[in-house]
FIKE-243732 format. One record per atom (N, C-alpha, C): residue number from 0; chain; atom name; x, y, z. Coordinates in steps of 0.001 Angstrom, whole numbers, plus 500000, padded with zeros to 6 digits. Layout:
% residues N
NUM  A  CA  X  Y  Z
...
***
This chain:
% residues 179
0  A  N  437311  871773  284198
0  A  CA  437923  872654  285158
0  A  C  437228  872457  286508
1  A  N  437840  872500  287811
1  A  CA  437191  872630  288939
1  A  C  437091  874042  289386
2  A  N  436057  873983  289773
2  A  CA  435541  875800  291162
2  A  C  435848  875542  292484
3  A  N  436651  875859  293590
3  A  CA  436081  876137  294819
3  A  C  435086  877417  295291
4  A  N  434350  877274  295448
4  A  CA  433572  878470  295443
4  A  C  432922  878701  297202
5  A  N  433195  880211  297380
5  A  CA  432317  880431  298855
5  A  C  431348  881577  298251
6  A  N  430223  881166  299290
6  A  CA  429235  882363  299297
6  A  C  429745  883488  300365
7  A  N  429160  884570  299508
7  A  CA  427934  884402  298882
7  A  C  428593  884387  297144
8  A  N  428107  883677  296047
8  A  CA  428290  883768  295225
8  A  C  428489  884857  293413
9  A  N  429411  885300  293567
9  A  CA  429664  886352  292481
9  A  C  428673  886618  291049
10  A  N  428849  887308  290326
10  A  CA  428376  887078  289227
10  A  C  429946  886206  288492
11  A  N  430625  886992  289005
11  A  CA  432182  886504  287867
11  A  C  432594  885045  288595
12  A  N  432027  884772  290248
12  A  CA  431902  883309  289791
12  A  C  431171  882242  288473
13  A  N  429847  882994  288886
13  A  CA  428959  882276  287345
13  A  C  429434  881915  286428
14  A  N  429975  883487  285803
14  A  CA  430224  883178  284547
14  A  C  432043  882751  284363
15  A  N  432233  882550  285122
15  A  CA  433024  881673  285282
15  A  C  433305  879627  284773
16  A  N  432306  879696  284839
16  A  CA  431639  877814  284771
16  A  C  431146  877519  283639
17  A  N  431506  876997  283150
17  A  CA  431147  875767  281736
17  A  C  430223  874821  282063
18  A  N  429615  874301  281458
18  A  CA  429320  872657  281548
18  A  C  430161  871972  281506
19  A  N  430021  870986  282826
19  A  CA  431023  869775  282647
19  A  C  432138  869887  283396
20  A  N  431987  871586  284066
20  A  CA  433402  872106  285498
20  A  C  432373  871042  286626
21  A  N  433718  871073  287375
21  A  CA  433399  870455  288876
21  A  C  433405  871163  289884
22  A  N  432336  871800  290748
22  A  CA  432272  872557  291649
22  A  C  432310  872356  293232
23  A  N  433015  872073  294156
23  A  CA  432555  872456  295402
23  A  C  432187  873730  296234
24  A  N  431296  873322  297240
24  A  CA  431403  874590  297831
24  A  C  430799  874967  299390
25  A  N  431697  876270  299757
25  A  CA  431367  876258  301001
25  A  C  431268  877547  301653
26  A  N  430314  877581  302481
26  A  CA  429472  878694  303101
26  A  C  427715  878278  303179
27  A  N  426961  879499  303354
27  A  CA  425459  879369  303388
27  A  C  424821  878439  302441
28  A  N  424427  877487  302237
28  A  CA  422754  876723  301351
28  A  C  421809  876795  301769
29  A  N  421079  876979  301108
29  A  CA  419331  877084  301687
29  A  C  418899  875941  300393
30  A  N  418148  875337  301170
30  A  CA  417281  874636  300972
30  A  C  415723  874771  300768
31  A  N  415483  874220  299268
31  A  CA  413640  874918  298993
31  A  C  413141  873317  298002
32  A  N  412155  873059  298718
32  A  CA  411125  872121  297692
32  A  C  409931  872753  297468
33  A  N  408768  872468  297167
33  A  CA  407909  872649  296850
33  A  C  407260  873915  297174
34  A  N  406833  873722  298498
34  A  CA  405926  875264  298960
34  A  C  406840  876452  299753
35  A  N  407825  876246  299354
35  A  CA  408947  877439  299642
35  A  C  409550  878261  298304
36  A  N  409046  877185  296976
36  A  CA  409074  877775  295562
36  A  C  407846  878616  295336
37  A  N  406991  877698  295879
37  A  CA  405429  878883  295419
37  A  C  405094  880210  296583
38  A  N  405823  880129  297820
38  A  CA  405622  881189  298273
38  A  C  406378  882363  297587
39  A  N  407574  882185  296968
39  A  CA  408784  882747  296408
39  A  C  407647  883538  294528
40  A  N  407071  882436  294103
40  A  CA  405984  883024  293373
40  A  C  405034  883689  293617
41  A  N  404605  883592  294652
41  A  CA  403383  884383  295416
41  A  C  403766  885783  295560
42  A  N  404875  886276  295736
42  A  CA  405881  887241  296111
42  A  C  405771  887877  297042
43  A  N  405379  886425  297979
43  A  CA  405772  886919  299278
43  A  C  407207  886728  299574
44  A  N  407796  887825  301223
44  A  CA  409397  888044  301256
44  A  C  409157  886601  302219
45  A  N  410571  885930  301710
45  A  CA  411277  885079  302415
45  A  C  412016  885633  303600
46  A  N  412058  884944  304900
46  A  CA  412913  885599  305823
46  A  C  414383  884918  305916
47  A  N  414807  884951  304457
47  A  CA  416236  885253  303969
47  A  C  416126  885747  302888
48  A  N  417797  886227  302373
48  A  CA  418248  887030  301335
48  A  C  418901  886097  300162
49  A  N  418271  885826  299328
49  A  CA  418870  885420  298774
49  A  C  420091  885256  297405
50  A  N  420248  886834  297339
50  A  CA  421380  887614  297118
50  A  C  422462  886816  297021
51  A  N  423146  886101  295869
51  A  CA  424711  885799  295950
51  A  C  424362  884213  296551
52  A  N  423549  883581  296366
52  A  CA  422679  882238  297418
52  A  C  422951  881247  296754
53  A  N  422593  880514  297101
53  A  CA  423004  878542  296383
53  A  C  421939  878146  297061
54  A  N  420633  877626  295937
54  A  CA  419449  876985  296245
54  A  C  419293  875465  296194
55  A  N  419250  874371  297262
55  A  CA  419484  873216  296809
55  A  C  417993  872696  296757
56  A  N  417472  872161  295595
56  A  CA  416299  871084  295511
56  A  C  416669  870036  296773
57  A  N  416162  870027  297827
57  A  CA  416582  869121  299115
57  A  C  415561  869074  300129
58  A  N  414921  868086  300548
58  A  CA  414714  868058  301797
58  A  C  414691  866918  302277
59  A  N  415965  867779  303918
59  A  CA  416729  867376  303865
59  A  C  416388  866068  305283
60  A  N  417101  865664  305735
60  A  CA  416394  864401  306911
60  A  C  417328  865018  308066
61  A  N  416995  865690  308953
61  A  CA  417348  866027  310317
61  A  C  417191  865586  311792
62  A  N  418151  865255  312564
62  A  CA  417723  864789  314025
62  A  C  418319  865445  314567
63  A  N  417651  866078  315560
63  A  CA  418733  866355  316861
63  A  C  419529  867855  316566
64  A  N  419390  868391  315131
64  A  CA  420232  869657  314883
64  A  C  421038  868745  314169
65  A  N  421163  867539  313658
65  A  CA  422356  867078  312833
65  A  C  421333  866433  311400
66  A  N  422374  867062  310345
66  A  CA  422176  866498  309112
66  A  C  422590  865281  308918
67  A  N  421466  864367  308622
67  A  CA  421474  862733  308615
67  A  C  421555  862437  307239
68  A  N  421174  862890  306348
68  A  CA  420695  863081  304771
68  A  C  420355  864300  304282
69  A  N  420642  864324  302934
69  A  CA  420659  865590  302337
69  A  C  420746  865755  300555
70  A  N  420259  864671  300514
70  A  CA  420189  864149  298675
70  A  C  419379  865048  298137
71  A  N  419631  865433  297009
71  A  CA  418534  866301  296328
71  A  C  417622  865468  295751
72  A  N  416702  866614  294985
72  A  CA  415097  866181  294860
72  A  C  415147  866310  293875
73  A  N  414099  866137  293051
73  A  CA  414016  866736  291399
73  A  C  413862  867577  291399
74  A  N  414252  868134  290523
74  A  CA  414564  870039  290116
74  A  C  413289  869751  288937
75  A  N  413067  868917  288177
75  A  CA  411727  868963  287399
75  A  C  410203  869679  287623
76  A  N  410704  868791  289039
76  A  CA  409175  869585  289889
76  A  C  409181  870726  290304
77  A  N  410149  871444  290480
77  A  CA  410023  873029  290890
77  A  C  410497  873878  289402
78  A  N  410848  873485  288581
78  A  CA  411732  873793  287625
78  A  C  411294  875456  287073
79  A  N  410005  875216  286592
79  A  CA  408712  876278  286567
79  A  C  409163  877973  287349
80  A  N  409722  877644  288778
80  A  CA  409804  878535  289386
80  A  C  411581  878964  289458
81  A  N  412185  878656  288462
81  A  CA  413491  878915  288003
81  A  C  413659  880602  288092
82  A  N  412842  880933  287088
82  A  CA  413312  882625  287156
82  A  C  413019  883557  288513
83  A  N  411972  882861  289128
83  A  CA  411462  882915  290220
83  A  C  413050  883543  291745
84  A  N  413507  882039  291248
84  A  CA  414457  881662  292469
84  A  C  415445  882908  291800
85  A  N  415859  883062  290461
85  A  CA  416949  884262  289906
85  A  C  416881  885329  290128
86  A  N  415093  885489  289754
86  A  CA  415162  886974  290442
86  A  C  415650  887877  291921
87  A  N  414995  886788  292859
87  A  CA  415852  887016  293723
87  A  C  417208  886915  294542
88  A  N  418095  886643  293035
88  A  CA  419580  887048  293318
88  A  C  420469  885857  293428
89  A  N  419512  884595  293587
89  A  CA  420446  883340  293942
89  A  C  420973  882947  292883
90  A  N  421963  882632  292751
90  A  CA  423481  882165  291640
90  A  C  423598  881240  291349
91  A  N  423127  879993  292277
91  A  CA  423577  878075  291714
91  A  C  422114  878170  292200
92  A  N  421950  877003  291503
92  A  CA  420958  875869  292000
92  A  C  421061  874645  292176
93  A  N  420637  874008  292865
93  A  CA  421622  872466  293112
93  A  C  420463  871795  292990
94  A  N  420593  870419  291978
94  A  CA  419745  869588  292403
94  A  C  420177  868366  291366
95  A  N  418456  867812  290928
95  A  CA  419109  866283  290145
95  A  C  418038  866125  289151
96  A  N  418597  865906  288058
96  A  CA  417308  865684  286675
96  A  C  417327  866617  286192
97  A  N  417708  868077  286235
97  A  CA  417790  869609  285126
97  A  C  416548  870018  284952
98  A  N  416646  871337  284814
98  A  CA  415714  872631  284580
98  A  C  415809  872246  283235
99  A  N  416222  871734  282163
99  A  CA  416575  872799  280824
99  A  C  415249  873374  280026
100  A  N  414478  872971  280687
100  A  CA  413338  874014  279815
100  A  C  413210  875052  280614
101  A  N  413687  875504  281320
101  A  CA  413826  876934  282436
101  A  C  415323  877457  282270
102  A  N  416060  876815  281414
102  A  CA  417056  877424  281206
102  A  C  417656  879061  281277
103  A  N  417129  879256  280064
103  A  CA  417254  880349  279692
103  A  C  416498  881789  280850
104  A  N  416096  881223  282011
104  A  CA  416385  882116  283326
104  A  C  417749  882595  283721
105  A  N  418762  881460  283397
105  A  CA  419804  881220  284150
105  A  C  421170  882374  283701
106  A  N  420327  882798  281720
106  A  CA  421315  883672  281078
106  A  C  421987  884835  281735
107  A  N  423053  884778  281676
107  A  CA  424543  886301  282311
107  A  C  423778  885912  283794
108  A  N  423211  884768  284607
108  A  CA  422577  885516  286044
108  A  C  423044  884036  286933
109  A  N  422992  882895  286880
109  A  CA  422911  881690  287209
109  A  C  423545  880556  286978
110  A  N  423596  879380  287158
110  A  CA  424329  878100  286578
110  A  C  423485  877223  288255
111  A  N  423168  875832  286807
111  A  CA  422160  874504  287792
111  A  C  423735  873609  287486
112  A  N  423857  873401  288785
112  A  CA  424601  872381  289505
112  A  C  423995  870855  289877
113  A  N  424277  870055  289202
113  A  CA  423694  868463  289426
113  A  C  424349  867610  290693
114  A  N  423933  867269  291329
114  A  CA  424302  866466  292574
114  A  C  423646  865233  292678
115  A  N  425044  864135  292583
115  A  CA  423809  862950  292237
115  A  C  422805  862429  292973
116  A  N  421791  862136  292707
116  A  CA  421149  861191  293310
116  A  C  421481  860149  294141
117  A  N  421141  859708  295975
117  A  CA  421879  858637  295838
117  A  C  422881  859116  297202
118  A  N  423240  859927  297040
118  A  CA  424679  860409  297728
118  A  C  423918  861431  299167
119  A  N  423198  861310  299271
119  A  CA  422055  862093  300605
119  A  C  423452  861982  302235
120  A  N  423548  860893  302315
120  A  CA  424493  860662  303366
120  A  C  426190  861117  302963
121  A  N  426547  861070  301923
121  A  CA  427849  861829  301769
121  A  C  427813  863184  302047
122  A  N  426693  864150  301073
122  A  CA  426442  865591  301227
122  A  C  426423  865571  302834
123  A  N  425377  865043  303821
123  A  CA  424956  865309  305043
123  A  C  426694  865166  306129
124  A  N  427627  864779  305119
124  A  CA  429759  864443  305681
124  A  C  429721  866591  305982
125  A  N  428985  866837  304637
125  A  CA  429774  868476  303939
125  A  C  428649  869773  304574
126  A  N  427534  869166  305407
126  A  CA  426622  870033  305603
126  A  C  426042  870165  307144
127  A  N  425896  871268  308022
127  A  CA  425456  871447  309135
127  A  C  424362  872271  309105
128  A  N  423486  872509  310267
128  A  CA  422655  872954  310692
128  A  C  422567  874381  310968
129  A  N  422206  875355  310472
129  A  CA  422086  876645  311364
129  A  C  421177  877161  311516
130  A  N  419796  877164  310602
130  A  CA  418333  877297  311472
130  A  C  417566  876710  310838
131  A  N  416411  876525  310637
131  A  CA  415144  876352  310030
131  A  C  413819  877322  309833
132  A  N  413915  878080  309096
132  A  CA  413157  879201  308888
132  A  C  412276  878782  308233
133  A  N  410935  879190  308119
133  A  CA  409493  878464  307693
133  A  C  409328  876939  308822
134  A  N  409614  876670  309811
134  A  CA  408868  875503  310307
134  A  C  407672  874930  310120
135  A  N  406623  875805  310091
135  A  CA  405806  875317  310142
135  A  C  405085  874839  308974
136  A  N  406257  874517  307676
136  A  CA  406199  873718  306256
136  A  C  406929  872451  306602
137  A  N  406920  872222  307628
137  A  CA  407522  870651  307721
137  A  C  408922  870492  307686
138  A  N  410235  869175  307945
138  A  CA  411140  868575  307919
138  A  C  411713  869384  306746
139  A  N  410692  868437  305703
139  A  CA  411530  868125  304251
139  A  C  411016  869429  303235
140  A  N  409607  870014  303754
140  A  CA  409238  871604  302868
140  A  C  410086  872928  303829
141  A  N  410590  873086  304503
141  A  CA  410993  874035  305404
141  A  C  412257  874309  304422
142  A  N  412595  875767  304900
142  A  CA  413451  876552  304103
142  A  C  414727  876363  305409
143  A  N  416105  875444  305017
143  A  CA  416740  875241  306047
143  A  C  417993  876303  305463
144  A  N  418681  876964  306494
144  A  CA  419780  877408  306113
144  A  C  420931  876330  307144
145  A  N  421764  876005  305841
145  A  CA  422879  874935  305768
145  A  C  424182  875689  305712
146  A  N  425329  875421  306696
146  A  CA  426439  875770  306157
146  A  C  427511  874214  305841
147  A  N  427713  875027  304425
147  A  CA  428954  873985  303457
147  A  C  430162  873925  303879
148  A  N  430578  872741  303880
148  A  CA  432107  872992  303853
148  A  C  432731  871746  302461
149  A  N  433180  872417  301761
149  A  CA  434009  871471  300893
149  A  C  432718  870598  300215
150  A  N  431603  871160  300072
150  A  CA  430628  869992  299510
150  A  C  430378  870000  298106
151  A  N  430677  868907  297671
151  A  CA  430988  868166  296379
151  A  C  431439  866999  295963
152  A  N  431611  866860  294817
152  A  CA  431814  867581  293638
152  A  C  430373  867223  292772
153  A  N  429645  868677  292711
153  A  CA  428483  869275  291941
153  A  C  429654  868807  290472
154  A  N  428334  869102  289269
154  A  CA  428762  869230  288231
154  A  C  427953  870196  287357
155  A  N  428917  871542  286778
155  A  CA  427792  872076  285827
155  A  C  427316  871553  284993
156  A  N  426004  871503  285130
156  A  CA  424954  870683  283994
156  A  C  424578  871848  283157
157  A  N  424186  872844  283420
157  A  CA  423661  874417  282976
157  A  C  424070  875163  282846
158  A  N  425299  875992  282083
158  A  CA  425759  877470  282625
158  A  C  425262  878755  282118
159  A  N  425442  879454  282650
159  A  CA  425171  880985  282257
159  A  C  425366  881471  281257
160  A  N  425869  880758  280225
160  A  CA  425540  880851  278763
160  A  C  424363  880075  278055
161  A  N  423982  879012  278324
161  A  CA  423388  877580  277468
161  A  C  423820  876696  277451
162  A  N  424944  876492  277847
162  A  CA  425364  875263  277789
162  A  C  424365  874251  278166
163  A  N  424229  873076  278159
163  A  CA  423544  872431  278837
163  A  C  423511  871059  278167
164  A  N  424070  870040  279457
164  A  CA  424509  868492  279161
164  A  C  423071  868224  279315
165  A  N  422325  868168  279359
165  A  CA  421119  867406  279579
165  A  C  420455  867153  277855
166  A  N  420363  869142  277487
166  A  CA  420391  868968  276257
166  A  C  421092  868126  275107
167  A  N  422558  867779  275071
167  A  CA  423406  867363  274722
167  A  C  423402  866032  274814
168  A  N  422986  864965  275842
168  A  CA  422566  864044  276224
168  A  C  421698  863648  275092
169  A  N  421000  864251  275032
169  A  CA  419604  863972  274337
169  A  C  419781  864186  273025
170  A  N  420428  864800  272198
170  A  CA  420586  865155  271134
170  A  C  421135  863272  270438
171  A  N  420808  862979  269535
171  A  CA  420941  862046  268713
171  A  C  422436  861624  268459
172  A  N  423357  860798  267845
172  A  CA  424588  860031  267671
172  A  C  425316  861304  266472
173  A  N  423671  861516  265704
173  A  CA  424192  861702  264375
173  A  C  424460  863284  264501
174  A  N  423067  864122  265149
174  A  CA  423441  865070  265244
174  A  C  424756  865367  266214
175  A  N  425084  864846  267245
175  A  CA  426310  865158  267866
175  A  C  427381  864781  267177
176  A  N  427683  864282  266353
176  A  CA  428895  863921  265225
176  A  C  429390  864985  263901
177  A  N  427870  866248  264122
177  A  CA  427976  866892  262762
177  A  C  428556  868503  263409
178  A  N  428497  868486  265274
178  A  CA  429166  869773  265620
178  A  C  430405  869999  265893
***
């Protein structure tokens, strides 16, 4: 199934999505790598809301106020801080390689959206500039707020049930033949 989806994002969008739907979407992204996850653990307030939010593993390559690139990062490396990012309200997560051992953050609250690798300059077609909040974490650690238009096609890898292709992936010939 495909989603068009705008933020800020529903719950009855969520649970809306399967593994394996195709999502675009458009409105607000924020963008978080590394030390914008551990401030978010620290529990210190972010100066955004991230209420109804779409978090992309990204950082992103900017000139001038224009998005040049915008490929995601591994979600492995922040993965840890999954319930982290839920608690405070955000709905997708976008990135590449899967949470699934942070999964089960995502239950009745979330769904991880995969964006391939690779594609940095297509996303940067679907994504603009509207501030950079945290500067002084750098380019690619800075918490950017992005507005979407039409950007996709994400794929649910994770949904708000369990689903999860990554898991499924991995599962053996034999065991996937016996469900």
């Amino acid at each position: 199934m495909e989603h068009r989806l705008k933020t800020p994002i529903s719950r009855e969008d969520v649970l809306a999505l399967r593994a394996g739907d195709l999502v675009w979407i458009s409105g607000t992204v924020y963008t978080a790598r590394d030390k914008v996850h551990a401030l978010l653990r620290s529990g210190e307030e972010l100066p955004v809301d991230l209420s109804g939010g779409v978090v992309y593993h990204c950082g992103p390559l900017i000139r001038d106020g224009e998005v040049l690139s915008a490929g995601p990062t591994t979600s492995g490396r922040v993965s840890r801080y999954t319930e982290d990012v839920v608690s405070r309200g955000a709905r997708l997560i976008v990135g590449k390689g899967g949470i699934s051992e942070e999964a089960r953050a995502l239950r009745g609250k979330a769904a991880y959206l995969a964006y391939p690798g690779g594609c940095g300059a297509l996303a940067a077609r679907h994504l603009k500039v509207k501030w950079l909040h945290l500067p002084e974490l750098g380019m690619a650690e800075g918490l950017w707020e992005l507005e979407a238009e039409d950007w996709g096609p994400m794929i649910v890898a994770i949904d708000s049930f369990g689903g999860d292709l990554y898991l499924e992936a991995s599962r053996s010939p034999k065991e996937t033949s016996k469900n």
